[in-house]
Biopython code that builds the backbone (N, CA, C, O; Angstrom):
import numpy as np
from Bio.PDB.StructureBuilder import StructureBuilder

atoms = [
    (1, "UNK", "N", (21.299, -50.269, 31.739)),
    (1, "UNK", "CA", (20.033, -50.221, 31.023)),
    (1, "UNK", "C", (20.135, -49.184, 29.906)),
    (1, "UNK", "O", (20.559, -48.042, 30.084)),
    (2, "UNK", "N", (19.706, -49.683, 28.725)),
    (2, "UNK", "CA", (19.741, -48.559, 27.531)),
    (2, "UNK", "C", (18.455, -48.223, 27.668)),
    (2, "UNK", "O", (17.590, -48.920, 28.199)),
    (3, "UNK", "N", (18.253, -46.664, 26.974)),
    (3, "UNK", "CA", (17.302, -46.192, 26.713)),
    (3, "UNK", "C", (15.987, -46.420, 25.375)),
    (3, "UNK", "O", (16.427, -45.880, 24.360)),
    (4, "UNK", "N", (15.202, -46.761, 25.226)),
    (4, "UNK", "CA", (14.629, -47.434, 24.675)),
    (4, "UNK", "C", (14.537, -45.914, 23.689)),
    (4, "UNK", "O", (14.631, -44.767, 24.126)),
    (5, "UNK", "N", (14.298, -46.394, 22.075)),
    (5, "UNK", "CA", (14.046, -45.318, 21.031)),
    (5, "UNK", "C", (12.501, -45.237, 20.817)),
    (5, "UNK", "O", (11.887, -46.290, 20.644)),
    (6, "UNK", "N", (12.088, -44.491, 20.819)),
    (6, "UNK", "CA", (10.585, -44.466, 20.111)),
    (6, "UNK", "C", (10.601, -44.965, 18.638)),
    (6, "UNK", "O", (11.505, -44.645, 17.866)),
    (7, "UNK", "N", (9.706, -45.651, 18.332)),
    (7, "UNK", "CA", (10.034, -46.035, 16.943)),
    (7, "UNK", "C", (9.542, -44.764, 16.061)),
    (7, "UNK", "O", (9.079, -43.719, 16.517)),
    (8, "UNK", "N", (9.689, -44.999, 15.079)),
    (8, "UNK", "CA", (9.773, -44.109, 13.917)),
    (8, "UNK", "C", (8.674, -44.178, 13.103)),
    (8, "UNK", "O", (9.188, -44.371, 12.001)),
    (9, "UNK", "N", (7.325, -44.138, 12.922)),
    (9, "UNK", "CA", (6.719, -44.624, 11.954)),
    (9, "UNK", "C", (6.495, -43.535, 10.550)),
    (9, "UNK", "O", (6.982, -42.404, 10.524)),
    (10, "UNK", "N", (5.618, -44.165, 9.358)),
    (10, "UNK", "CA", (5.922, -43.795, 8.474)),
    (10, "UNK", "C", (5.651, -42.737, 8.034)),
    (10, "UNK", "O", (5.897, -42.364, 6.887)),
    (11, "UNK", "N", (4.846, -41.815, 9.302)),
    (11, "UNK", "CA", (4.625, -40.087, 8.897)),
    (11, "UNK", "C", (6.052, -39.460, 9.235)),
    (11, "UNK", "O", (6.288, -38.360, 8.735)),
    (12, "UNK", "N", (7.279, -40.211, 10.245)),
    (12, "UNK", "CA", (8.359, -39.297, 10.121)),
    (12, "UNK", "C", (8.200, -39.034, 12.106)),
    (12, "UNK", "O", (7.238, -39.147, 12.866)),
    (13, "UNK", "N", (9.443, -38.710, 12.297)),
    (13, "UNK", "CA", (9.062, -38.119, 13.692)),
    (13, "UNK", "C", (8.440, -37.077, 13.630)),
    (13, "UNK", "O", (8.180, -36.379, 12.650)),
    (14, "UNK", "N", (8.046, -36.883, 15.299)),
    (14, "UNK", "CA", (6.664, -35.864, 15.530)),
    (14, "UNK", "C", (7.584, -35.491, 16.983)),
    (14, "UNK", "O", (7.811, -36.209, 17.958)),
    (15, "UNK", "N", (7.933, -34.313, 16.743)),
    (15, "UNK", "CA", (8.473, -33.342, 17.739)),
    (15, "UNK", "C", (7.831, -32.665, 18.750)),
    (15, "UNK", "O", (6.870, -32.095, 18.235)),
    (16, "UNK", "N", (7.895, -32.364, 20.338)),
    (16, "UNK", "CA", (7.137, -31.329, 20.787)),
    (16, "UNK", "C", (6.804, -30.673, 20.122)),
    (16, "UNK", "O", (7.670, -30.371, 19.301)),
    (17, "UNK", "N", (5.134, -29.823, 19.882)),
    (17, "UNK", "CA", (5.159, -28.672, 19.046)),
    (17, "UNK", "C", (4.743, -28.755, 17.903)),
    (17, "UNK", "O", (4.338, -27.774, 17.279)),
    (18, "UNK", "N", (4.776, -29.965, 17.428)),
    (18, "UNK", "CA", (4.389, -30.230, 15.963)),
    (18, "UNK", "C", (2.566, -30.284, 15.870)),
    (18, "UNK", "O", (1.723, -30.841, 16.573)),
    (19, "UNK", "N", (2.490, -29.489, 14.751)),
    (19, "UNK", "CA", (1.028, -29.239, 15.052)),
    (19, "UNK", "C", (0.702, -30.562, 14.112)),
    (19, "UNK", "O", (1.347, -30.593, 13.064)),
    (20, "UNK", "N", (-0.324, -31.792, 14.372)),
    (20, "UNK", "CA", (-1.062, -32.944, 14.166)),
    (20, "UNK", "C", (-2.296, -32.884, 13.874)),
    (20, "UNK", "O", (-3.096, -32.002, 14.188)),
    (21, "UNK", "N", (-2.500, -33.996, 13.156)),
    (21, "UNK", "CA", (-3.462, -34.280, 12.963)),
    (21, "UNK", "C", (-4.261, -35.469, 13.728)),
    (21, "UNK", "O", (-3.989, -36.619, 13.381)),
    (22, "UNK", "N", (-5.149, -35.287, 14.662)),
    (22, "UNK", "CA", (-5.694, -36.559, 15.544)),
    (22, "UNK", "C", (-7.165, -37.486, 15.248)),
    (22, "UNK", "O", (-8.250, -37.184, 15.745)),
    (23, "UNK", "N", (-6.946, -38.608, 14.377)),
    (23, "UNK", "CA", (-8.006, -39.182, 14.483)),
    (23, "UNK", "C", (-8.560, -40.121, 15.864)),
    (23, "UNK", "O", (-8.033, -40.655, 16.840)),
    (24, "UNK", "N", (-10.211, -39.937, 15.198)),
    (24, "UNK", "CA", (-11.047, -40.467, 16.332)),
    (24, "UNK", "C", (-12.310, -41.030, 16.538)),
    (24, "UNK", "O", (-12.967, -40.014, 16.761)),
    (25, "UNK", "N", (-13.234, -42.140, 16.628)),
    (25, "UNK", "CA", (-14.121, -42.398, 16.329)),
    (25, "UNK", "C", (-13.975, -43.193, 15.471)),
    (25, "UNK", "O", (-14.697, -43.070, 14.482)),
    (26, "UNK", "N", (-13.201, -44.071, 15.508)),
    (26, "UNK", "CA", (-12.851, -45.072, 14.362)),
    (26, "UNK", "C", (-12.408, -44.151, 12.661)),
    (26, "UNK", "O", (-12.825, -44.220, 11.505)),
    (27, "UNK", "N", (-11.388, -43.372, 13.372)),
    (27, "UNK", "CA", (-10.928, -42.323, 12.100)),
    (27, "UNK", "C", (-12.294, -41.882, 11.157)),
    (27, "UNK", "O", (-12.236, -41.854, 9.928)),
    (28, "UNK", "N", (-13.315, -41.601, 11.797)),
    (28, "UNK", "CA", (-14.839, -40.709, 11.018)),
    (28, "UNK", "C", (-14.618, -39.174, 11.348)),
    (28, "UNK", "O", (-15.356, -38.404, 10.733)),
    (29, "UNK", "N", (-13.618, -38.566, 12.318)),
    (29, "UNK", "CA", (-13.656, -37.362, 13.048)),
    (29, "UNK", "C", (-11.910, -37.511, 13.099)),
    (29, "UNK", "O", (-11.167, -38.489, 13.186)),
    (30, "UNK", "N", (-11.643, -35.877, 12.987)),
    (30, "UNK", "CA", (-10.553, -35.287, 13.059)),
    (30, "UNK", "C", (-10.032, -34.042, 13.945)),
    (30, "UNK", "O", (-10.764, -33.068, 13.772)),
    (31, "UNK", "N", (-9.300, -33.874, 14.567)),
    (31, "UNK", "CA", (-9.150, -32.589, 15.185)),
    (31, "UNK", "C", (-7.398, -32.074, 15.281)),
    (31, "UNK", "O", (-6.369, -32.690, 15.558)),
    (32, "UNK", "N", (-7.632, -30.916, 14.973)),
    (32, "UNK", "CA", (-6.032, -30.564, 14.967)),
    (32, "UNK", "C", (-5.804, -29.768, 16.306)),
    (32, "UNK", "O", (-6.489, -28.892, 16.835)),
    (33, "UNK", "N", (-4.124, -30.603, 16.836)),
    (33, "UNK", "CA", (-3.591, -30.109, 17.751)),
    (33, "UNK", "C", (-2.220, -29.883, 18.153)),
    (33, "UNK", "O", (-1.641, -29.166, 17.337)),
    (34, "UNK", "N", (-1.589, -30.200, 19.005)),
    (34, "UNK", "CA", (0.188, -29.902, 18.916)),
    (34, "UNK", "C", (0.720, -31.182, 19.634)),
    (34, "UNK", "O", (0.010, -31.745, 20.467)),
    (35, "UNK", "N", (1.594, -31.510, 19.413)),
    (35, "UNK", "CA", (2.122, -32.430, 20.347)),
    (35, "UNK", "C", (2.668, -32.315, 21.793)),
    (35, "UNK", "O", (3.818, -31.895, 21.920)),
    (36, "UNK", "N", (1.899, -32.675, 22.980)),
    (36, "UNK", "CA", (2.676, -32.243, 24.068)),
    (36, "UNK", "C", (3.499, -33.036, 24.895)),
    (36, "UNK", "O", (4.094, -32.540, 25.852)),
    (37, "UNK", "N", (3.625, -34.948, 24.420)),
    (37, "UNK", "CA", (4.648, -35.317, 24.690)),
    (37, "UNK", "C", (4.273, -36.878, 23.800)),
    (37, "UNK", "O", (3.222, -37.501, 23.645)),
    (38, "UNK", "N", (5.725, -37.115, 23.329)),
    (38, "UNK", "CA", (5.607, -38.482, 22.572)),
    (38, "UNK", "C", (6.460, -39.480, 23.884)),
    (38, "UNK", "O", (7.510, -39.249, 24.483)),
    (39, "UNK", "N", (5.508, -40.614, 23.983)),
    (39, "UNK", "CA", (5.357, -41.938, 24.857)),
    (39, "UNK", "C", (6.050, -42.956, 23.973)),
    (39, "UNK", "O", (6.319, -42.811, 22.780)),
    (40, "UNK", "N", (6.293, -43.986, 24.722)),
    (40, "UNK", "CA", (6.597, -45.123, 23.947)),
    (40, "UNK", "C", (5.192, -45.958, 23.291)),
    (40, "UNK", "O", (5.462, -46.750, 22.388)),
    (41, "UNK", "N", (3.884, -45.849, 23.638)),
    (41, "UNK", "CA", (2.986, -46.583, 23.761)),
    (41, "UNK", "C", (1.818, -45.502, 23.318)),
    (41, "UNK", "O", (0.679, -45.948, 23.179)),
    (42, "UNK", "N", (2.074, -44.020, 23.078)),
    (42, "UNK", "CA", (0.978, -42.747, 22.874)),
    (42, "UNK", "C", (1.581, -41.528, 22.604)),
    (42, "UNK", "O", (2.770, -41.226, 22.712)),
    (43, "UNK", "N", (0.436, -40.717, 22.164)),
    (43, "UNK", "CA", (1.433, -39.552, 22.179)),
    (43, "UNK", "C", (0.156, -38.629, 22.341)),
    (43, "UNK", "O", (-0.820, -38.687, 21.593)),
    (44, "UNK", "N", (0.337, -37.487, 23.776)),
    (44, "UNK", "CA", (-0.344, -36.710, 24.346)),
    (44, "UNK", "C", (-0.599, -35.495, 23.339)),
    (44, "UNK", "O", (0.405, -35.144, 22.720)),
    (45, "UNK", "N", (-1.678, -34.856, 23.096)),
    (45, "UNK", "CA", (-1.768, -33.783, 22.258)),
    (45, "UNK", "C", (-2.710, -32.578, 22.567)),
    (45, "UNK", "O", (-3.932, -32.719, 22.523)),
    (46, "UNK", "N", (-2.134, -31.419, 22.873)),
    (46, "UNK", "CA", (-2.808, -30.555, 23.469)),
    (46, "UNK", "C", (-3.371, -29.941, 21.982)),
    (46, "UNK", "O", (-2.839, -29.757, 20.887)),
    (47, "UNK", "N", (-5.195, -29.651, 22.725)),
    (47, "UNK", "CA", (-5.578, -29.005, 21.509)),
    (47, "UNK", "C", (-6.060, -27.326, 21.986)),
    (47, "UNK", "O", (-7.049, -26.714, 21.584)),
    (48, "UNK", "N", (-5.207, -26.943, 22.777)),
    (48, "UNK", "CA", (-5.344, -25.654, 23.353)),
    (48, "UNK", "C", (-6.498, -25.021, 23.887)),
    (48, "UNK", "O", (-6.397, -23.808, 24.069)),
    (49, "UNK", "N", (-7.410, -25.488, 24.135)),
    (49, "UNK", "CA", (-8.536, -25.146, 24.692)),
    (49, "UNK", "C", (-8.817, -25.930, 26.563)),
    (49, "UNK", "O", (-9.817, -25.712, 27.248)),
    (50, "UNK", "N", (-7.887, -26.614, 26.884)),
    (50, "UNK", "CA", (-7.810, -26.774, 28.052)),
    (50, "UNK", "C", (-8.154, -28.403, 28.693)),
    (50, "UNK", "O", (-8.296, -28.911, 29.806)),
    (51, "UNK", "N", (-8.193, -28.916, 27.032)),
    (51, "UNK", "CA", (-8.077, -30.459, 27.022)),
    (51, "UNK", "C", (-6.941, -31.032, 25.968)),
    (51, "UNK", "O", (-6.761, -30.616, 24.823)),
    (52, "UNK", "N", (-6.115, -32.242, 26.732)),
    (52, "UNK", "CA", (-5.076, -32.878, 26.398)),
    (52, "UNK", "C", (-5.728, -34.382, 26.069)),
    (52, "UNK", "O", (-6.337, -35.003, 26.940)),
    (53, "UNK", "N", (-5.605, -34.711, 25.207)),
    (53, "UNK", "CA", (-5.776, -36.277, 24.442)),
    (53, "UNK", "C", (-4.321, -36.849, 24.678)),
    (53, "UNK", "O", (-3.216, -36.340, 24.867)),
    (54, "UNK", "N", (-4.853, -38.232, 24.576)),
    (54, "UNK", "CA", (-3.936, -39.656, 24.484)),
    (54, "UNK", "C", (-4.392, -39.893, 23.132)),
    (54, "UNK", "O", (-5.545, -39.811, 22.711)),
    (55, "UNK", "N", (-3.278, -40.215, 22.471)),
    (55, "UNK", "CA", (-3.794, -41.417, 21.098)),
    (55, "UNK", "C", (-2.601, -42.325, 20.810)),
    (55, "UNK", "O", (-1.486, -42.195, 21.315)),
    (56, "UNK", "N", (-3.047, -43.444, 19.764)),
    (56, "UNK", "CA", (-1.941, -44.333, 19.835)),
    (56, "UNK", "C", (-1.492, -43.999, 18.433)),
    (56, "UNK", "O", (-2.307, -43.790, 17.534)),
    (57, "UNK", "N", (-0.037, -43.947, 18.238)),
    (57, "UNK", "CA", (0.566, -43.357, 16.907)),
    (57, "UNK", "C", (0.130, -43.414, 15.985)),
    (57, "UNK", "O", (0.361, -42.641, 15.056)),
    (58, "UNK", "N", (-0.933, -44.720, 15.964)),
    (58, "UNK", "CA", (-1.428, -44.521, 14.196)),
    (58, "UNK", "C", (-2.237, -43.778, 13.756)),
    (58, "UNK", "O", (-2.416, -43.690, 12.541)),
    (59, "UNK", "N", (-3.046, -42.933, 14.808)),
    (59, "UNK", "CA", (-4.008, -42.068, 14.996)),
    (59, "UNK", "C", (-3.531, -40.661, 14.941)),
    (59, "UNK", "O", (-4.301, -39.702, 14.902)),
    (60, "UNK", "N", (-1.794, -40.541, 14.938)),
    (60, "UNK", "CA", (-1.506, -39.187, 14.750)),
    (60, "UNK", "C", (-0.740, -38.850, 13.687)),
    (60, "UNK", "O", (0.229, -39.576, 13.465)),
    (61, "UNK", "N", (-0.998, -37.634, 12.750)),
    (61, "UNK", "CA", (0.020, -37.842, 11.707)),
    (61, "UNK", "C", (-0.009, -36.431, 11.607)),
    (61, "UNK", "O", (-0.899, -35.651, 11.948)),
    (62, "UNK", "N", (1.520, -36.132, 10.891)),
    (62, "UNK", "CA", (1.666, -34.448, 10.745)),
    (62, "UNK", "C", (0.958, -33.491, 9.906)),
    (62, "UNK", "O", (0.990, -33.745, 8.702)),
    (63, "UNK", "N", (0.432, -32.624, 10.207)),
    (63, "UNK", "CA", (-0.829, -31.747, 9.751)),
    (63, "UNK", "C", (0.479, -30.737, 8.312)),
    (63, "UNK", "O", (1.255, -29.785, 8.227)),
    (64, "UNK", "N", (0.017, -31.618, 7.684)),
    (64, "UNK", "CA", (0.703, -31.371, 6.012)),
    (64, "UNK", "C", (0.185, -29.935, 5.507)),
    (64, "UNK", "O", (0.830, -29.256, 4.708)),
    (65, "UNK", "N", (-0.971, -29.568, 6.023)),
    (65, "UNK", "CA", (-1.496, -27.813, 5.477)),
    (65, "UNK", "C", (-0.950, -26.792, 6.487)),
    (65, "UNK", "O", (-1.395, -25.644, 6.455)),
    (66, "UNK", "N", (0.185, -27.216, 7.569)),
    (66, "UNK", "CA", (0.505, -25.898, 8.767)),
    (66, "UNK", "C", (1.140, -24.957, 7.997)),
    (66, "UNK", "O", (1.513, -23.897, 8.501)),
]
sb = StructureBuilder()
sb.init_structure("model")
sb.init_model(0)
sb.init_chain("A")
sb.init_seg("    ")
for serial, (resi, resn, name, xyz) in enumerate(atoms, 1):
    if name == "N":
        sb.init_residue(resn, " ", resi, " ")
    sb.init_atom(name, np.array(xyz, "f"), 0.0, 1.0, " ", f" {name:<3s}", serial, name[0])
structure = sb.get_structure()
């Protein structure tokens, strides 16, 4: 069995750690957070206050002002 790649989309990979940008609410609302693990299907994002989000990749993109 090979290991399946996460695909790549067009913000670039998103590393543990990478501080994001997370839309929400039908992209009307934004919140910045870090990445705490990329899924094949989501990518978990801690926003340090003691809640972790799910979103689906198109909803996350790299926070271009860090």
């Amino acid at each position: 069995m090979t290991d399946q790649k996460i695909p790549i989309n067009e913000r670039g990979a998103l590393d543990i750690g990478t501080r994001v940008l997370c839309y929400f609410n039908n992209r009307r609302n934004s919140r910045i957070g870090y990445v705490a693990e990329v899924r094949k299907d989501n990518i978990l994002v801690d926003f340090n206050d003691g809640f972790i989000g799910t979103y689906p990749h198109e909803d996350v993109m790299r926070d271009t002002k860090a």
